[in-house]
C-alpha positions in Angstrom: 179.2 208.9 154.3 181.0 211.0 151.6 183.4 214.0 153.2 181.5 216.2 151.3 178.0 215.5 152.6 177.3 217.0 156.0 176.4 216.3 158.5 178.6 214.0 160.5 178.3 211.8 163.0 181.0 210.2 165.0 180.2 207.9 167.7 183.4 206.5 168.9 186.9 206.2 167.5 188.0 202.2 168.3 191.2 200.9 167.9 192.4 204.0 166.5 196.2 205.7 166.8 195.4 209.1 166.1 198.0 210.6 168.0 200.2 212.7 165.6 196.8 213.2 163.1 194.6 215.9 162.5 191.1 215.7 162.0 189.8 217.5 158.8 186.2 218.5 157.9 184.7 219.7 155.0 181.3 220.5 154.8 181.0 221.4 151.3 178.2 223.7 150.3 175.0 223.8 152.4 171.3 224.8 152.1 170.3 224.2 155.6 171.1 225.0 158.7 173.3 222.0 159.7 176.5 223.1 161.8 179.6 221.3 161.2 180.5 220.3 164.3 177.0 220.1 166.9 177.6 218.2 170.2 176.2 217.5 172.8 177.0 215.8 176.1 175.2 215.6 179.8 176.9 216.7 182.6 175.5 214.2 185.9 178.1 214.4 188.5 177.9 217.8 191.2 181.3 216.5 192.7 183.0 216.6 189.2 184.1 219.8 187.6 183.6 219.0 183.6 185.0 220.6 180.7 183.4 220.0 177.5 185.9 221.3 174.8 189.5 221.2 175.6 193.2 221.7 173.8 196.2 221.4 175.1 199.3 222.5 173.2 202.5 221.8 174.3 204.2 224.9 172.7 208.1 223.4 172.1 209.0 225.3 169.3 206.1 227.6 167.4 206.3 231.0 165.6 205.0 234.4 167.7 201.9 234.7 165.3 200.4 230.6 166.4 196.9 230.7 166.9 194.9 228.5 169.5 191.8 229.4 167.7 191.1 231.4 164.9 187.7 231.5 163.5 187.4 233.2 160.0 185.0 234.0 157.4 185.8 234.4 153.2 189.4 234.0 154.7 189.5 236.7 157.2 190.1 235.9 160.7 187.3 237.2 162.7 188.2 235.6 166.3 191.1 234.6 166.9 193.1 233.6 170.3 196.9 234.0 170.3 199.0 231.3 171.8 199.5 233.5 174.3 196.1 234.1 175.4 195.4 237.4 173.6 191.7 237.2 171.4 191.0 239.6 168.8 187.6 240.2 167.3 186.6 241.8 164.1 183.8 242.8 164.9 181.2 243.6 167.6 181.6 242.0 171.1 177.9 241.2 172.4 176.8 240.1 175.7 173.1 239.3 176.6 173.7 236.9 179.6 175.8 238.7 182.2 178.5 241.2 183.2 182.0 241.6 181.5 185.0 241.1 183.8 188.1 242.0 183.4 189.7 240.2 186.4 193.7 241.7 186.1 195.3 244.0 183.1 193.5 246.6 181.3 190.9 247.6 178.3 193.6 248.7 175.3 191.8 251.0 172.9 193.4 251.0 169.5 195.7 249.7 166.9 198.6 251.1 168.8 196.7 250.2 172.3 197.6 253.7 173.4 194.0 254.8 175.2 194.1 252.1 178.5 191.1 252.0 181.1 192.2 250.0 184.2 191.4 249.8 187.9 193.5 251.6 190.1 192.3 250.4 193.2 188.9 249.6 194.9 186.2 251.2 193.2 188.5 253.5 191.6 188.2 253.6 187.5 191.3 254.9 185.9 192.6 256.0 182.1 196.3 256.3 182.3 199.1 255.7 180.0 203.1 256.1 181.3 203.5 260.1 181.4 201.4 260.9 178.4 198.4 263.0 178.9 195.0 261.5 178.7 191.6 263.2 177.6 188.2 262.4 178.3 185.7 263.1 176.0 181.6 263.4 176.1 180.0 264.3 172.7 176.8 266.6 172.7 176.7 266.1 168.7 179.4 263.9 166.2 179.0 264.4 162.8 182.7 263.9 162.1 186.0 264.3 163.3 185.5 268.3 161.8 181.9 269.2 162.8 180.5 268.0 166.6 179.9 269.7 170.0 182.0 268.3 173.2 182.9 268.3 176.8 186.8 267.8 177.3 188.7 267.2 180.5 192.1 266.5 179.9 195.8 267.4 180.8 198.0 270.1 178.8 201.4 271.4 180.0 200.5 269.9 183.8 197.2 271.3 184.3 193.9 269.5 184.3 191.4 271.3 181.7 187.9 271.3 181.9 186.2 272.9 178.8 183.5 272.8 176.4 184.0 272.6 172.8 183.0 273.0 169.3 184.4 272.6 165.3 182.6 273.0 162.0 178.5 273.0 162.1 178.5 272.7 166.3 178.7 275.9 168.8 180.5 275.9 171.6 178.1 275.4 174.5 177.8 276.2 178.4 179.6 274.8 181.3 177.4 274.5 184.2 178.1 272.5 187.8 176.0 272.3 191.2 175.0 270.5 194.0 171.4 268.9 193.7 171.0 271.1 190.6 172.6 273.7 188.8 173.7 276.8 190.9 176.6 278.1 188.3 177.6 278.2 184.8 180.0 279.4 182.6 178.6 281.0 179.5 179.8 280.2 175.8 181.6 283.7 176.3 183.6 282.7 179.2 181.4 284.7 181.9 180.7 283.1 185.1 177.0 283.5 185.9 174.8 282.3 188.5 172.0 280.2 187.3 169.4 282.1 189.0 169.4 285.5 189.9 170.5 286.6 193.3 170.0 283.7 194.8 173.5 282.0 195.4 176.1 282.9 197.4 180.2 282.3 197.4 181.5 282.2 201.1 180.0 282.3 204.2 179.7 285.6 206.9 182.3 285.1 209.3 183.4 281.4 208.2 184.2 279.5 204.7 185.2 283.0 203.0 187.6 283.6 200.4 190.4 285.5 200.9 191.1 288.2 198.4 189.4 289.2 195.1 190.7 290.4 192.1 189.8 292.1 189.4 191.2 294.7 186.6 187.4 296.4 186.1 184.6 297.3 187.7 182.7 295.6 190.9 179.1 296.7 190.1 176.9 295.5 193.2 173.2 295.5 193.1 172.9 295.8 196.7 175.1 296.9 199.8 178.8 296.6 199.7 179.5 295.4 203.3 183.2 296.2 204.3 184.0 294.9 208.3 184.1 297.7 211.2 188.0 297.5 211.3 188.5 297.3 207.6 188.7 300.4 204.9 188.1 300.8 201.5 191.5 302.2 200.1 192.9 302.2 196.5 196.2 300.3 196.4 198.8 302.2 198.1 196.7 305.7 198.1 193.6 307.5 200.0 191.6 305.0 202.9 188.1 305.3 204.1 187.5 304.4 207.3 184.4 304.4 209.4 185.4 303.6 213.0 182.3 303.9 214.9 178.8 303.9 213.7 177.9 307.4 212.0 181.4 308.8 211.5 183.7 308.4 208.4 187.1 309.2 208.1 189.6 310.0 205.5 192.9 309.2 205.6 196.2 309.0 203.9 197.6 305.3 203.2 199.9 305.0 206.1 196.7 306.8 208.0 198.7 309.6 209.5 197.5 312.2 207.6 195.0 313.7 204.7 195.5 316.0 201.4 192.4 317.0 199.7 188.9 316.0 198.9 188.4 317.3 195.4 184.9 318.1 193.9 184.9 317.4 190.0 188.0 317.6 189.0 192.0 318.1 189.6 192.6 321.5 188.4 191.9 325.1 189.8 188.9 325.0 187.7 187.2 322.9 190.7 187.0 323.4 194.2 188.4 320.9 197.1 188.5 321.0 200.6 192.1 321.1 202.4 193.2 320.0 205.7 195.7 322.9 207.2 196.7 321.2 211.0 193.4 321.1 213.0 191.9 323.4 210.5 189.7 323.1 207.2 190.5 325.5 204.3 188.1 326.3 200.8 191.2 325.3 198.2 191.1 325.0 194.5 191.4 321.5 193.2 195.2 321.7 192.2 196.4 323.9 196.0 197.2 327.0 193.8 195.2 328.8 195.8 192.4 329.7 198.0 188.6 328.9 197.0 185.2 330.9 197.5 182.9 328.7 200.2 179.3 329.8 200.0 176.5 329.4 202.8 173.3 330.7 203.8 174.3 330.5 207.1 177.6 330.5 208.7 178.2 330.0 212.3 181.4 330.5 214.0 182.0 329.8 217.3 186.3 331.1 217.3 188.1 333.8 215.7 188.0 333.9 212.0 190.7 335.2 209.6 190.0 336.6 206.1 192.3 336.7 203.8 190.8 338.8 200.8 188.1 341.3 200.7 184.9 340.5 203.1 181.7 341.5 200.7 178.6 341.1 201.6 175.2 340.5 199.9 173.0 343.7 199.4 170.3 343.8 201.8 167.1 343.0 201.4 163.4 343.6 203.5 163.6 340.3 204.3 167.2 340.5 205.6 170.1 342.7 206.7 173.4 342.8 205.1 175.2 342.0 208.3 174.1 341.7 212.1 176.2 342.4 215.1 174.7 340.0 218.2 174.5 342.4 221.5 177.3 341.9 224.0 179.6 343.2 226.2 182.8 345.0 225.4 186.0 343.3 225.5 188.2 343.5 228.4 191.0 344.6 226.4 190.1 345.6 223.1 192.5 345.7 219.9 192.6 348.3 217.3 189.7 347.2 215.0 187.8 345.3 217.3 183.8 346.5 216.4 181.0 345.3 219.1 178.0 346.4 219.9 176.7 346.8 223.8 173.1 346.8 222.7 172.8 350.6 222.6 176.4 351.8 221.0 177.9 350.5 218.0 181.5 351.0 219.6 185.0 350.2 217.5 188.4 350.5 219.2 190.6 353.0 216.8 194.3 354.1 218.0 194.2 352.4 221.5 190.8 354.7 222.5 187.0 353.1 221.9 185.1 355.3 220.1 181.4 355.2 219.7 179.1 355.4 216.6 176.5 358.5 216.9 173.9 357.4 214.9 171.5 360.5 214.0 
């Protein structure tokens, strides 16, 4: 049959030395379906292991680009396996029947084989490369390399990045995590945010806490603020509240041996403050300049009491005298000024002699 005629058929080769020939086949130009080279053969032995195509090149003396199969199309390799057992494919690799496996080495991404997946150990997936940092990327949205929407984890200057990200037409998106759902997210503004309102908790009371928080603003709390019964609230090396037993507070100085002021509205002697003076508490302006006015309805005292200024008191009224003197006795030894009343006499002790008030 003509070389140019397809298909062929060849039966047996007899008497034949083709040992340093090459067989060449041309099919010419075809119409049908009739493939060049269709066998067939039937395997019948289960104690024989059969192989139906075979080569065997002994490689004395070849160049480093020597194929052991190269399949092309218009001239353009499409498959192709090096002599060294690497395949290349131009196009898409498609598999209907079964798994892909990868028994030793790695998957090389790329011309320059620079992105490498491999198996690190049992069950263990890796993507590694020498000491170059690798990236891991998920896509939301790809338009092109200028305009899509992304996760990224990834090394940068030795330290492992998690982030979401954004270029041209896509916006940067939230970053949420959980356990059996979402619990937390980061924001597209960089806030971290529970996913449900007061719901989820960080730390555990008395076990699993955190240590210390931070922060440079303000710690607004929608609730309680819960401090423990041996712990203050203080502000860095200044004034500590304390509340030692249950229904008492105390104030303190930082190294809690002692106490200033508490101030009312401001720091100047435009605004009042209350001063600790030993085991007693003085009515002082804001700033210590001075002394300031305390006002009461009522004011008990159960010791001596010094004034310092002018006493006045209020105008009386029908409801109300100006000033009441309680009954008593007279003191055993009386000083100059002392004023009592024995429940008849108003006395006062003038010049080391008691003299009585004659009312009339």
């Amino acid at each position: 049959m003509p070389a140019s005629t397809p298909p062929f058929v060849v039966t047996k080769l007899v008497g034949k030395d083709i040992a340093s020939k090459s067989l060449t086949l041309t099919g010419g130009t075809i119409t049908a379906n009739t493939p060049i080279i269709d066998n067939t053969i039937t395997w019948n032995d289960g104690a024989v292991t059969f192989t139906a195509l075979k080569l065997n090149v002994t490689d004395t003396a070849s160049a480093s680009g020597s194929m052991l199969l190269d399949l092309q199309a218009a001239g353009s390799s499409l498959f192709k396996v090096t002599k060294a057992g690497t395949a290349t494919a131009g196009g898409t690799f498609i598999t209907t029947f079964g798994n892909v496996d990868i028994q030793t080495g790695s998957l090389r991404l790329g011309s320059s084989a620079d992105t490498i997946l491999t198996r690190d150990a049992a069950n263990t997936f890796a993507q590694r490369n020498s000491t170059t940092a690798q990236a891991f990327r998920i896509y939301n949205t790809y338009t092109d390399a200028s305009n899509y929407e992304r996760a990224s984890l990834y090394w940068s200057s030795n330290v492992t990045r998690i982030q979401t990200e954004a270029a041209g037409t896509g916006t940067v998106r939230s970053l949420a995590f959980g356990s059996g759902g979402i619990q937390w997210y980061i924001n597209a503004s960089g806030h971290f945010l529970a996913n449900t309102d007061a719901t989820f908790d960080i730390g555990a009371s008395g076990a699993t806490r955190p240590r210390h928080l931070y922060v440079s603003g303000v710690i607004d709390a929608g609730s309680h603020v819960n401090c423990g019964g041996s712990s203050s609230f203080f502000w860095n090396a200044r004034s500590r509240i304390f509340s030692d037993t249950d229904g008492n507070i105390r104030l303190s100085n930082n190294g809690q041996t002692d106490f200033g002021r508490l101030q009312f509205g401001g720091t100047t002697s435009s605004f009042p403050a209350l001063s600790r003076s030993g085991t007693a508490i003085q009515a002082r302006l804001a700033d210590d300049s001075g002394r300031a006015g305390l006002e009461a309805s009522t004011l008990g005292l159960t010791s001596d009491c010094t004034v310092g200024g002018k006493l006045s008191l209020a105008a009386g009224t029908t409801g109300k005298a100006s000033a009441t003197i309680a009954s008593g006795v007279a003191p055993t030894s009386p000083n100059n000024g002392d004023i009592w009343f024995d429940g008849t006499d108003l006395k006062m002790r003038i010049g080391g002699v008691t003299k009585t008030f004659t009312l009339t």
